[in-house]
C-alpha positions in Angstrom: -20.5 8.1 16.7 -17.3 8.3 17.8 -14.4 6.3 15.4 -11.1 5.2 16.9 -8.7 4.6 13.8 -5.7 2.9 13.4 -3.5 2.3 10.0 0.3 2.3 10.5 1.7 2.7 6.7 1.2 5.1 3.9 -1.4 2.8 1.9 -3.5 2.9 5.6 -3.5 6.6 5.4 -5.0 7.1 1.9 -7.7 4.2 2.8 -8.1 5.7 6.1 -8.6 8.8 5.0 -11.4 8.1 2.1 -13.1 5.7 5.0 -13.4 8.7 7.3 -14.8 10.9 4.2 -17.6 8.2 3.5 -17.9 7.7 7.2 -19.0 11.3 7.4 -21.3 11.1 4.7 -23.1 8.6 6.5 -22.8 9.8 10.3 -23.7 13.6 10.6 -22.0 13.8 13.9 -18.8 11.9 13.2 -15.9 12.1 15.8 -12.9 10.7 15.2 -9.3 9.9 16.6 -7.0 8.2 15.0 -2.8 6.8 14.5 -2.3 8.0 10.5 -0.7 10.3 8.5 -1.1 13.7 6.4 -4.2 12.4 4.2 -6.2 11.0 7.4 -5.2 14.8 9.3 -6.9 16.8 6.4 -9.9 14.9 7.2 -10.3 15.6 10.9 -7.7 16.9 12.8 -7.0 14.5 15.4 -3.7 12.3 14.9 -2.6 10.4 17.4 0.7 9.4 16.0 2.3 9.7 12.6 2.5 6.3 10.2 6.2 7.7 9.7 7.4 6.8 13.2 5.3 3.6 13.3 6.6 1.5 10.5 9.7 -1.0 10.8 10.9 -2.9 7.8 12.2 -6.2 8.0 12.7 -9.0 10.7 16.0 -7.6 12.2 14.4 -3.9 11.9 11.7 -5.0 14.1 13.9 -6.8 16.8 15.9 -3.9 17.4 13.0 -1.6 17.9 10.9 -3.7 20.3 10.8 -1.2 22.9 9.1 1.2 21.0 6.8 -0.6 19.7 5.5 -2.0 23.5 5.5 1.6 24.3 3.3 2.7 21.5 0.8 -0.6 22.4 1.0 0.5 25.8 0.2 4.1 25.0 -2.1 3.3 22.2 -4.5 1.2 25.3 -4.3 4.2 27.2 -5.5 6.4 24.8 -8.3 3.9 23.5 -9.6 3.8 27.2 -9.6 7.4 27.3 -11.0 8.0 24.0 -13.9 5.4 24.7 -15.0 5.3 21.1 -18.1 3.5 19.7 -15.6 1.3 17.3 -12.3 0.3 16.8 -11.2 0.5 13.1 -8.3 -1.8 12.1 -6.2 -0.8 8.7 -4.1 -3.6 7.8 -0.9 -3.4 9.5 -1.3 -6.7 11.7 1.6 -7.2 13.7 0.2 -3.9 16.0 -3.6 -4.1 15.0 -3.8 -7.5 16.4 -2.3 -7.1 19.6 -4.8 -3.8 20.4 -7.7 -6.0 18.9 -7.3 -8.9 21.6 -6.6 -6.2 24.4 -9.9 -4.3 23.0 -12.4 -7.1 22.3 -11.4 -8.2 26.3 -12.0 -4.5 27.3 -16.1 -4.8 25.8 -15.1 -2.1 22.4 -16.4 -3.1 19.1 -13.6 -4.1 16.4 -14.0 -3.7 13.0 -11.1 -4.7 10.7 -10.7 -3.3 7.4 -7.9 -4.9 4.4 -7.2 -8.4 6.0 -4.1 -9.2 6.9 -2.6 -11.0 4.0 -3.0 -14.6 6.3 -3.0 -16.6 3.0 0.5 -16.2 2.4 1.9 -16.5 5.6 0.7 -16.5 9.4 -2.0 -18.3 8.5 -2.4 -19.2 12.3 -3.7 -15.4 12.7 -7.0 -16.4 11.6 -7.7 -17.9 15.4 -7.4 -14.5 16.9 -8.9 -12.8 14.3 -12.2 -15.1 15.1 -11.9 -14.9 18.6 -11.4 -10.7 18.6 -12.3 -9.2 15.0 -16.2 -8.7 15.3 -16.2 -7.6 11.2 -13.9 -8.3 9.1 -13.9 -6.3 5.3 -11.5 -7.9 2.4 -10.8 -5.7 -0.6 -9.3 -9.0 -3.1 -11.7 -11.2 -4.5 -9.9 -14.2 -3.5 -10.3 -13.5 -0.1 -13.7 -14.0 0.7 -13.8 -17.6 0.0 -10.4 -18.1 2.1 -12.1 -17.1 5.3 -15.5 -18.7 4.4 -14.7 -22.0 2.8 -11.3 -22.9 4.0 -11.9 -21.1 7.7 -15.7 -20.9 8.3 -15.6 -17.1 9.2 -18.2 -14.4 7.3 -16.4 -11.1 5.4 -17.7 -9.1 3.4 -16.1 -8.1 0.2 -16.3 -4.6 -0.1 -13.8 -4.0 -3.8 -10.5 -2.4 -3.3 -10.2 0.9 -2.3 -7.5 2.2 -4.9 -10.0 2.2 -7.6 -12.0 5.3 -5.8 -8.6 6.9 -5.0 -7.7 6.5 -8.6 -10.8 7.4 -10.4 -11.7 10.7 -7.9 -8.4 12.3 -7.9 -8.2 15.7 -10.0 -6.9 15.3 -13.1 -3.3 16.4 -13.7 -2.2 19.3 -16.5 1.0 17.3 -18.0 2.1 20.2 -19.5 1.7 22.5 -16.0 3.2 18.9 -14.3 6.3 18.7 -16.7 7.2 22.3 -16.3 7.1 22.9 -12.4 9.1 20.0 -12.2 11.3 20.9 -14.9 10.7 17.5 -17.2 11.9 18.1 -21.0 9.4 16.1 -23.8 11.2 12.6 -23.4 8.7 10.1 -22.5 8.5 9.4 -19.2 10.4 5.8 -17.0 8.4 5.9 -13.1 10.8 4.7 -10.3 8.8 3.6 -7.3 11.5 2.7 -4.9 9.2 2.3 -1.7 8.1 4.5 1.4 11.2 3.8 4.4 14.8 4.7 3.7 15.8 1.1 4.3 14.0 0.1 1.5 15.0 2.8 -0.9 18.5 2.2 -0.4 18.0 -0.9 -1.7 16.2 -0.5 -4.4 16.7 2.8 -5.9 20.8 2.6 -7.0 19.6 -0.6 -9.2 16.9 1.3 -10.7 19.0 3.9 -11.6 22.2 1.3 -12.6 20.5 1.6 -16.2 19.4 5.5 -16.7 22.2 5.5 -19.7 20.9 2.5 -21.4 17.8 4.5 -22.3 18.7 8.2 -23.3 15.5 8.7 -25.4 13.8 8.6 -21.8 13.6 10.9 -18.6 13.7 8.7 -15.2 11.5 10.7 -12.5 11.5 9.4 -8.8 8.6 8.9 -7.0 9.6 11.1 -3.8 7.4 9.1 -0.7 5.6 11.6 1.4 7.4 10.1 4.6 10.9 11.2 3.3 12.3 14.9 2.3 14.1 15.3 -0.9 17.7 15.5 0.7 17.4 12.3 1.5 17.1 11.6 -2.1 19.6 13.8 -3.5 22.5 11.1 -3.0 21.1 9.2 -5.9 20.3 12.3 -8.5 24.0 12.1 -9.9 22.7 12.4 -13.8 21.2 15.2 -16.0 18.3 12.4 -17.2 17.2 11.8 -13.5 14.6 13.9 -12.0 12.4 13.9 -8.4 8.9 15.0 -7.9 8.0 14.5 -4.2 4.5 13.3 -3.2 2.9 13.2 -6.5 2.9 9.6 -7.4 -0.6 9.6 -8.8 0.2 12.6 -10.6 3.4 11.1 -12.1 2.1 7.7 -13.3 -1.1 9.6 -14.8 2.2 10.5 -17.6 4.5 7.9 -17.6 5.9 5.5 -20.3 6.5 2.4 -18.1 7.7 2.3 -14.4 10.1 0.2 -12.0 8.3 -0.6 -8.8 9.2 -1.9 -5.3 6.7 -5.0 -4.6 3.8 -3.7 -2.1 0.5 -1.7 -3.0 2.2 0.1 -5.0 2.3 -2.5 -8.3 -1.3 -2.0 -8.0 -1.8 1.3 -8.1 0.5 1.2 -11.0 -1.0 -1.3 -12.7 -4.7 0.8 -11.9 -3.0 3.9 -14.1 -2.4 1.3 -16.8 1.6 1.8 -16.9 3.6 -1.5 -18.0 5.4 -1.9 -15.1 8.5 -4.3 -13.9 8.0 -5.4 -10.4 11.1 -5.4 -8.0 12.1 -6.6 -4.5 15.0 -7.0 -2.4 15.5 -7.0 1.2 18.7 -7.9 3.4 20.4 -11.9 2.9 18.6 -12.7 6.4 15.1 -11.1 6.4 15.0 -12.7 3.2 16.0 -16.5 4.0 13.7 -15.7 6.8 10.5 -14.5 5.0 11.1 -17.4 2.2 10.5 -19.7 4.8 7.4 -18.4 6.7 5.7 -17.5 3.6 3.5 -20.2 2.3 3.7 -21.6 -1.2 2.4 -18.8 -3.3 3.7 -17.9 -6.9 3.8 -14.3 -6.9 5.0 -11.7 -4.8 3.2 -8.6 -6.5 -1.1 -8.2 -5.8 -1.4 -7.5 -9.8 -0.1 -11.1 -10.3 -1.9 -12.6 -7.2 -5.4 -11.5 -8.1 -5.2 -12.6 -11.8 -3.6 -15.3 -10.8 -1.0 -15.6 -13.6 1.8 -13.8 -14.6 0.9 -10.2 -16.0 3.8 -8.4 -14.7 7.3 -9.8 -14.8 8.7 -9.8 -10.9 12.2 -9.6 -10.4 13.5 -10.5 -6.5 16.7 -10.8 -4.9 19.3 -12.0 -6.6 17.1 -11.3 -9.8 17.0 -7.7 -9.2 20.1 -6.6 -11.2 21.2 -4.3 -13.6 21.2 -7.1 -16.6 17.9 -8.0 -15.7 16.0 -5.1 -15.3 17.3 -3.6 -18.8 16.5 -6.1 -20.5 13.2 -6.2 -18.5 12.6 -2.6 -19.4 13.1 -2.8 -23.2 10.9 -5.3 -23.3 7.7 -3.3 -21.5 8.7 -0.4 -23.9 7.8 -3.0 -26.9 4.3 -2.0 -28.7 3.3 -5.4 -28.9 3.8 -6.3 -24.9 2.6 -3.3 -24.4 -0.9 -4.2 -25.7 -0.9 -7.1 -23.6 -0.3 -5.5 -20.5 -3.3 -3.5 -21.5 -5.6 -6.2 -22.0 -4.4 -7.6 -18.7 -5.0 -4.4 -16.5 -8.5 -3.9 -17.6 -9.8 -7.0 -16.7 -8.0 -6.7 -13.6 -10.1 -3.6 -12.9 -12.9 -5.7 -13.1 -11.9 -8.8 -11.2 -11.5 -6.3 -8.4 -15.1 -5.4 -8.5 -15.5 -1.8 -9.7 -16.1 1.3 -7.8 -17.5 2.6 -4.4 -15.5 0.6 -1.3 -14.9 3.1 1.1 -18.6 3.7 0.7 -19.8 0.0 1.1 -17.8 0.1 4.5 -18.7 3.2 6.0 -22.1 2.0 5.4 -21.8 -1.9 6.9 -20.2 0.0 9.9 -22.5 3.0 10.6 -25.6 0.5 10.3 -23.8 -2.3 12.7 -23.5 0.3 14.9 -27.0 2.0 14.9 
């Protein structure tokens, strides 16, 4: 069969790239092309285009790069056509995915879509053209499935979330062999997650690092995303307690105390490591009066709190996010008794989220729809 893939962000490419492993345990003669990044290309190597030059941040971010992104829906049809695969593969990242899903399900090709939009916060409207052009939809949050089938009257299948396989099959790190080649002294270890674009780590990352002399007895370690080289970073490495590893996150919570991280997947994945985290957002005055407003009533902004549906991990956006806050924020997840709690929390989190094996459970729904 041949696979047409498309994930635009850096979570797409690890989920991509573990679908196309399964996919190839379960189709012999796999082909596939696909819009990615590095983890999707050392699966097959057939990119299309690169996450990194597909991802704008923000309302205003978006506006000004309109023309860029027609042309890459333009090109993207052209080179579907060409391509002529078996099934179209959807990764999240809606605003594109949906727009080549309407054009494909007109054009006869088969669309799969797998991690749902998030329509229950916001954009709730999507869900017409996702019945009308999505032939299967997969959700990886438990609360999903009865969103689309109770309150919409459309099938998904819940397949669990991804990140626990990416989590549980990576190779185990040597801290020792990890401390040294990154030159990291004993000190217990503070993860700074400050996001994947430069936009965002801009605004995140001098907060983070506003209290670095508030907790000498710890070594802050940035979280280098594999989108950005490290003189980018080196702006905000202006103290002998702050370090950088670059494109080892998994490798770096695997040993760390506690960690500050910008809302997204990441809290998860954070949360999956069992590190006491503090959640943080903030994004420019007018994408965020805009987003308050098109976002639907929910109470939480990170997935850890979502899912379990109360408030495990303290969330500090906008005008929130501040130096005050977030020591005071720290010292408390650095606290044996909150500590315990969080652990509690994140392993019945694991649970809620279904266990083990969902890149499996959706190569296999989407090899036998096809055959």
């Amino acid at each position: 069969m041949k696979y047409y893939i498309i994930a635009g962000e850096a979570s797409g490419d690890l989920h991509g790239a573990n679908l196309m492993k399964a996919l190839v345990k379960q189709d012999l003669n796999a082909e596939f092309r696909f819009w990615g990044g590095d983890l999707m290309q050392d699966v097959s190597n057939s990119l299309v285009k690169h996450y990194r030059d597909l991802a704008f941040m923000g309302f205003l971010e978006v506006i000004m790069n309109l023309r860029t992104i027609a042309k890459n829906l333009t090109f993207c049809k052209k080179d579907i056509e060409a391509y002529n695969p078996d099934v179209i593969i959807f990764i999240d990242y809606p605003g594109f995915n949906l727009r080549i899903a309407k054009w494909a399900k007109q054009k006869g090709f088969k669309t799969h879509y797998y991690i749902s939009p998030q329509i229950w916060a916001w954009k709730e409207n999507r869900i017409n053209a996702i019945k009308r052009d999505i032939d299967e939809m997969y959700v990886i949050l438990p609360f999903e499935k009865k969103f689309y089938e109770e309150k919409h009257n459309f099938p998904v299948h819940f397949v669990g979330h991804p990140l626990i396989d990416a989590i549980v099959n990576r190779n185990q790190v040597d801290e020792y062999e990890f401390r040294a080649s990154h030159e990291l002294t004993e000190k217990p270890i503070i993860a700074l997650l400050p996001g994947s674009r430069k936009q965002e780590i801009r605004k995140m990352l001098s907060t983070m690092l506003s209290i670095v002399n508030d907790f000498k007895d710890y070594q802050f370690v940035i979280a280098g995303a594999p989108s950005q080289d490290y003189h980018f970073y080196q702006e905000f490495i202006t103290n002998h307690n702050i370090h950088f590893v670059s494109n080892r996150t998994y490798d770096l919570l695997s040993v760390s105390t506690a960690a500050l991280v910008t809302s997204g997947t990441a809290t998860l994945e954070t949360a999956l490591f069992k590190v006491p985290e503090v959640v943080c957002y903030k994004g420019s005055w007018l994408s965020y009066q805009i987003g308050k407003r098109l976002v639907k009533h929910i109470k939480y902004i990170s997935l850890v709190n979502l899912i379990m549906d109360k408030e495990v991990v303290t969330e500090l956006i906008q005008g929130d996010f501040n130096t005050k806050n977030l020591k005071h924020e720290l010292s408390k997840i650095l606290d044996t008794f909150e500590r315990t709690k969080f652990f509690i929390n994140y392993y019945e989190l694991e649970k809620t989220l279904g266990g083990k094996g969902a890149s499996d459970k959706v190569a296999k729904l989407i090899y036998e729809s096809l055959t």
